[in-house]
C-alpha positions as a Markdown table, in Angstrom:
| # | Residue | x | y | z |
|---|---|---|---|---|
| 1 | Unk | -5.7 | 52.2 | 59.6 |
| 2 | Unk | -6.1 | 51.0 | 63.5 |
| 3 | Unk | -6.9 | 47.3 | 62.0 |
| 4 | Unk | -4.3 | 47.3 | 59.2 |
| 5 | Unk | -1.5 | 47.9 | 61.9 |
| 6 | Unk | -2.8 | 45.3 | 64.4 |
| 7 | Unk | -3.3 | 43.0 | 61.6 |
| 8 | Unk | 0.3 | 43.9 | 60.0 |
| 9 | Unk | 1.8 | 43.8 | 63.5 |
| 10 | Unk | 0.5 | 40.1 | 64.7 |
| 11 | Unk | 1.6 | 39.2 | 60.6 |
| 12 | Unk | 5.3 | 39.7 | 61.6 |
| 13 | Unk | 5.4 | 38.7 | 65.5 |
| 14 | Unk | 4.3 | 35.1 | 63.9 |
| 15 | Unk | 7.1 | 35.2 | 61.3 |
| 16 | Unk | 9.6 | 36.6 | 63.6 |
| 17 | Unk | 8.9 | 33.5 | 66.1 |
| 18 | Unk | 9.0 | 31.1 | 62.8 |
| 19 | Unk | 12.4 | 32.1 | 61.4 |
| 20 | Unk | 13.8 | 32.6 | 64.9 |
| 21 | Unk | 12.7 | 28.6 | 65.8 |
| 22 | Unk | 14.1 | 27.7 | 62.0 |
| 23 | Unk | 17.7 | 29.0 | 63.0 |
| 24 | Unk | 19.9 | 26.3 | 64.2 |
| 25 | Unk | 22.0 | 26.9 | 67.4 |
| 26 | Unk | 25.4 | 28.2 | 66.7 |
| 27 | Unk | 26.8 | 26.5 | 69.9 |
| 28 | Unk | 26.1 | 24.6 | 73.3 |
| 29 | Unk | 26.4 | 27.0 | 76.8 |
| 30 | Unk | 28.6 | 30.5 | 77.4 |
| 31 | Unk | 31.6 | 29.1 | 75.7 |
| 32 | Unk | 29.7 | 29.6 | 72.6 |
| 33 | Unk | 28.6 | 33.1 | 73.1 |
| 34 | Unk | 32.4 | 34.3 | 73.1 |
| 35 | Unk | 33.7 | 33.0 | 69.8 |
| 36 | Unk | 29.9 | 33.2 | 67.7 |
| 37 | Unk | 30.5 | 37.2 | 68.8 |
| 38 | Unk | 34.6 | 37.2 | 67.3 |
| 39 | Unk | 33.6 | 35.4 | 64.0 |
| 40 | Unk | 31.0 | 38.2 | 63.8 |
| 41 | Unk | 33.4 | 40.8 | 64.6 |
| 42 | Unk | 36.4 | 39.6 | 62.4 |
| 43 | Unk | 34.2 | 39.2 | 58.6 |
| 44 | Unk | 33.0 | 35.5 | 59.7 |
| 45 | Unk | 29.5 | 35.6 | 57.6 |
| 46 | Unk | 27.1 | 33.0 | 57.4 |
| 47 | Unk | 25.9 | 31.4 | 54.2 |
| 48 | Unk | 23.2 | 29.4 | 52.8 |
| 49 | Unk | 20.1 | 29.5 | 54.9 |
| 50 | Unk | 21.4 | 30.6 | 58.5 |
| 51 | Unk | 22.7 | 34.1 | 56.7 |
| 52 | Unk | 19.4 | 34.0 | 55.3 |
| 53 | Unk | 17.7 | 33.4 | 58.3 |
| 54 | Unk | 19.8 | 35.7 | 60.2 |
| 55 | Unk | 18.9 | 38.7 | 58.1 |
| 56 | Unk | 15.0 | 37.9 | 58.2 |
| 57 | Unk | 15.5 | 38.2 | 61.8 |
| 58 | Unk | 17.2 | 41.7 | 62.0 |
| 59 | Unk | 15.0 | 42.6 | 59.1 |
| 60 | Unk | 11.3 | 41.2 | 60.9 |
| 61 | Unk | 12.6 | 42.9 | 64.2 |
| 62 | Unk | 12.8 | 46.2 | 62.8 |
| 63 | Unk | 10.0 | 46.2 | 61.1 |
| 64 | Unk | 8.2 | 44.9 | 64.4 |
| 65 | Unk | 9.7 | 47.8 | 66.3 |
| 66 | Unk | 8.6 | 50.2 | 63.5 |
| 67 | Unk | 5.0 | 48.6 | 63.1 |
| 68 | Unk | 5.0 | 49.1 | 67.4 |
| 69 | Unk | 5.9 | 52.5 | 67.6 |
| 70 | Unk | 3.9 | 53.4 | 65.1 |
| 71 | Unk | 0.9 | 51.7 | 66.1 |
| 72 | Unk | 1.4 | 53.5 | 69.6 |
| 73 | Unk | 1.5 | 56.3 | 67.8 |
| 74 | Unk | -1.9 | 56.2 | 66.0 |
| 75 | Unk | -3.5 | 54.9 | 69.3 |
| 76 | Unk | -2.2 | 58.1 | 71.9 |
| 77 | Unk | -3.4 | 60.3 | 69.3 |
| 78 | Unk | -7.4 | 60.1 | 70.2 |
C-alpha cells in the first residue's frame, strides 16, 4: 500500500508540473493579476485547451493533496 501511494503520488506531482508548464500565461506583470481574477469572478470561462488545462490543474492538485495526506496518514500509523 506504502509503495502504491509513493508511486501514485510522484505519478501526479510529474503531471501537475506538465500541465502547469503547458498553460500559457494569461498576462505580463501585476496588471494582469487584477483583471484575470474579474473575468473569473464575472462568468469569463476559458475554452479550448487552457479551460482544459485549467481544470487538470485544480483536478491534479486535489488529488495531490489527497494522495499527501493520505500517505501521511498510512506512514504515522506504525
Amino acid at each position: 500500500m506504502r509503495n502504491f501511494l509513493m508511486f501514485a503520488e510522484v505519478v501526479v506531482s510529474i503531471l501537475l508540473i506538465l500541465v502547469v508548464i503547458m498553460q500559457s500565461s494569461k498576462s505580463a506583470g501585476m496588471g494582469g493579476a487584477v483583471s484575470g481574477a474579474a473575468d473569473s469572478v464575472f462568468g469569463g470561462k476559458a475554452r479550448g485547451i487552457d479551460g482544459l488545462l485549467s481544470r487538470l490543474t485544480v483536478i491534479l492538485g486535489i488529488v495531490f493533496a489527497l494522495l499527501s495526506l493520505g500517505l501521511g496518514i498510512y506512514l504515522n500509523q506504525y
